[in-house]
C-alpha positions, -999 to +999 in steps of 0.1 A: -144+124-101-112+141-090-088+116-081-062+125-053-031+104-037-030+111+002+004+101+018+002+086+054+020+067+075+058+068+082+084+090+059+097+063+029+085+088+004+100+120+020+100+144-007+067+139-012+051+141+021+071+170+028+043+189+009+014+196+027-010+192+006+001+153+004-028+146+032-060+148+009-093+143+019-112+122-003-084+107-019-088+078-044-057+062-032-043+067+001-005+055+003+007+044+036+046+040+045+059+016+069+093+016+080+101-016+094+142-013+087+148-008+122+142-045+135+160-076+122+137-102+144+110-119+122+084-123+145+088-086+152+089-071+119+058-094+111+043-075+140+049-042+132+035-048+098+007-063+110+002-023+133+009-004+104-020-028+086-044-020+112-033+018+114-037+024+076-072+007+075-085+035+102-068+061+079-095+050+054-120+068+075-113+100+064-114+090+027-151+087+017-146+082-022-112+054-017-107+030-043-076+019-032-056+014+000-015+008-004+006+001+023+046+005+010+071-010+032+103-019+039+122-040+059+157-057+062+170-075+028+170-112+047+137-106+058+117-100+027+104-135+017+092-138+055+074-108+054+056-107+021+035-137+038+027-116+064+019-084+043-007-108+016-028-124+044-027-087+059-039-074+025-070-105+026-080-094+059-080-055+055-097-059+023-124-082+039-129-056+068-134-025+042-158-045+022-177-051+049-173-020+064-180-002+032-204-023+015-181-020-016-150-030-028-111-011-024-088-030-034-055-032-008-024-039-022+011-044-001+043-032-017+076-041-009+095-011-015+128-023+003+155-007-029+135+018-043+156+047-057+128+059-082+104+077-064+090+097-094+084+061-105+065+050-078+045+080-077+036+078-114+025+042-108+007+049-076-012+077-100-016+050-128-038+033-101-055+063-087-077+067-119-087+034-120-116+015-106-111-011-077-118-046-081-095-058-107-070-079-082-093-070-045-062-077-027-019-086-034+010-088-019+041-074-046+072-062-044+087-030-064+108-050-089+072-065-100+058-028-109+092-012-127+080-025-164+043-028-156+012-013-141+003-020-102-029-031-112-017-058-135+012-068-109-019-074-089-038-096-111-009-119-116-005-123-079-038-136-074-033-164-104 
């Protein structure tokens, strides 16, 4: 099986969804970006993440062989701790609804990308992932400083313990 990375959602990663070919069908991992930098309110930032949550999991429609579903956001700095609340019990529910919806598992995995500056980084983790089978960690909530040294997948795992 080929896998492919599909970038959707908002522009965080702009050099590489300039390319067109960044949209792929079937992809094994479909990346989605959520820029939530333009509110400072909590209840509101918790709110758009909660849209882009709901927005990336009818994205998975159009990937029929998915193993895993990342939404990357970021947000203000003093709103981080609030939000990664938000973004794990999004990642429970979405992964519950593609189970179901799928009859098998994808893992979902929330990524705080608020500071990244190595996108060539993020891309060769996001890859790392891509050839990899779901159903190591099912569902997580991280930041970037918790994948610079090691995989996604084992950021993941250490979440759920």
């Amino acid at each position: 099986m080929t896998t492919k990375l599909s970038y959707e959602g908002d522009d965080i990663f702009p050099e590489r969804q300039s390319r067109d070919d960044m949209k792929a069908s079937n992809a094994t991992c479909l990346i989605w970006g959520a820029d939530l930098t333009s509110t400072n309110r909590r209840r509101q930032v918790r709110h758009e993440l909660r849209e882009h949550a709901i927005a990336a999991f009818a994205a998975t429609r159009a990937h029929a062989t998915l193993r895993h579903l990342i939404v990357a956001y970021r947000c203000a700095l003093h709103l981080r701790d609030r939000v990664q609340i938000t973004a794990y019990s999004e990642s429970r529910r979405i992964h519950a609804d593609l189970e179901l919806k799928r009859a098998r598992d994808i893992d979902v995995i929330m990524i705080d990308v608020t500071g990244l500056v190595d996108n060539h980084l993020a891309e060769q983790r996001f890859n790392e992932l891509a050839v990899r089978r779901a159903g190591v960690a099912g569902y997580a909530a991280i930041s970037w400083n918790d994948i610079r040294h090691q995989s996604i997948q084992v950021a993941s795992a250490q979440d759920i313990v």
